[in-house]
LUMFIFI-466985 format. One record per residue (C-alpha): residue in one letter; z, x, y. Coordinates in steps of 0.5 Angstrom, whole numbers, padded with zeros to 4 digits, always signed. Layout:
AZXY ...
//
This chain:
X+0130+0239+0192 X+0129+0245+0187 X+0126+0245+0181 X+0128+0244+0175 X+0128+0249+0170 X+0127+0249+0162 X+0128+0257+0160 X+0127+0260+0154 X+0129+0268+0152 X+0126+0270+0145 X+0129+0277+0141 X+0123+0280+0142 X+0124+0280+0149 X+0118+0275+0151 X+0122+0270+0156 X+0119+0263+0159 X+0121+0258+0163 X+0117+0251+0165 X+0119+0248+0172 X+0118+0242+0174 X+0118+0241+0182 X+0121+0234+0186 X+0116+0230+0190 X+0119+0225+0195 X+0119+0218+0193 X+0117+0220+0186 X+0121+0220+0179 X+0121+0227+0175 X+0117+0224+0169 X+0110+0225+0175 X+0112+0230+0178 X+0108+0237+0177 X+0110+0241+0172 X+0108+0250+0172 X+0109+0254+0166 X+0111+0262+0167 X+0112+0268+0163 X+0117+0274+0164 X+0117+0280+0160 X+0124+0283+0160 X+0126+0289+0156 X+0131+0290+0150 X+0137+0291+0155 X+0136+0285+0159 X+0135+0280+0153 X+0141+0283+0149 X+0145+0282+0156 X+0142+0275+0156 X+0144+0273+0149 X+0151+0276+0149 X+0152+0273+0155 X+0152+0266+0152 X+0157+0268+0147 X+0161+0271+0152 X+0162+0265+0156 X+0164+0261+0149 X+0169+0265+0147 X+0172+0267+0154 X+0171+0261+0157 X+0172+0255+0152 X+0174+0250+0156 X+0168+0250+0161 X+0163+0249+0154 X+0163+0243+0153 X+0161+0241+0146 X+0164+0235+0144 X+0158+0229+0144 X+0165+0224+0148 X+0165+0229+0154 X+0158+0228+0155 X+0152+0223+0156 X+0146+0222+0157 X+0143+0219+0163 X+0137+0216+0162 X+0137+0212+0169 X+0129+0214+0170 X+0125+0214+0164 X+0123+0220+0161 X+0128+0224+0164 X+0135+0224+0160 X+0140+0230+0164 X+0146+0230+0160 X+0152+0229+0165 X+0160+0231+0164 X+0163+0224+0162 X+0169+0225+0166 X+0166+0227+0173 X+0159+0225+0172 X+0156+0232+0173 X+0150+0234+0171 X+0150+0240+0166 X+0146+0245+0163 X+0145+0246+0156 X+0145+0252+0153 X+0143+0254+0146 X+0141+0260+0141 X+0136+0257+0136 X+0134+0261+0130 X+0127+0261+0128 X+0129+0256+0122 X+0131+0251+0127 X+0138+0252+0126 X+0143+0253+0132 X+0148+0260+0133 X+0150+0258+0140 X+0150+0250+0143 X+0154+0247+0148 X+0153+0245+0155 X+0156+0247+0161 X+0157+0244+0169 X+0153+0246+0174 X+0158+0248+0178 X+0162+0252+0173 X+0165+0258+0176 X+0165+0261+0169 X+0157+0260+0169 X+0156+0262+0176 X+0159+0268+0176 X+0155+0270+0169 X+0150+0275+0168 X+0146+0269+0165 X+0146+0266+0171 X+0143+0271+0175 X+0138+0274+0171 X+0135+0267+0169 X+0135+0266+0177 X+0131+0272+0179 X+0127+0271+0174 X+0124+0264+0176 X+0127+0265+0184 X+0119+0266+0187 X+0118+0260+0183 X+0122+0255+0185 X+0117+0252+0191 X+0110+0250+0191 
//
């Protein structure tokens, strides 16, 4: 019964994250939603982003990018979470987007990866948002 979580880390060190908080019995499309900011310092982001990279090269097999090893389950409407194919696991989509809207960075990763888990990514984002996590 955690909230999920939208996260975003601009270069400038400005950093936001949208939580949207479950209700028994109702789906996520109607459930309350809360926007927050962060403001980190250049350390943090720079950690932030070389961390998404690092993850990639270090730990391949655990990005998943190629669209056959995921899906889209649109099983409630208005709520599309990408799963791993093969074992039907919930993911996290991680992306560097540049301004101009292109991507450096873009691939998904199971919530139960170790490789994830144990990342400095991980553990920064989920400070940052932790205090928040129930209503």
């Amino acid at each position: 019964m955690l909230a999920r979580l939208q996260f975003g880390c601009h270069e400038s060190g400005g950093c936001g994250a949208t939580l949207t908080y479950p209700i028994n019995g109702f789906p996520w499309r109607r459930n309350i939603m809360k926007s927050f900011e962060f403001d980190v310092d250049a350390e943090t982001v720079n950690l932030l982003f070389s961390e998404v990279t690092r993850i990639r090269v270090e730990h391949p097999r655990e990005c998943l990018t190629a669209v056959s090893r995921l899906w889209n389950d649109t099983s409630e409407k208005g709520n599309g979470i990408t799963r791993d194919r093969k074992s039907g696991t919930l993911c996290y989509s991680i992306v560097i987007a540049r301004d101009d809207g292109g991507f450096d960075e873009q691939c998904s990763i199971r919530e139960d990866s170790d490789a994830f888990l144990n990342s400095a990514l991980y553990r920064v984002v989920t400070d940052l948002v932790a205090p928040h996590e129930n209503l």
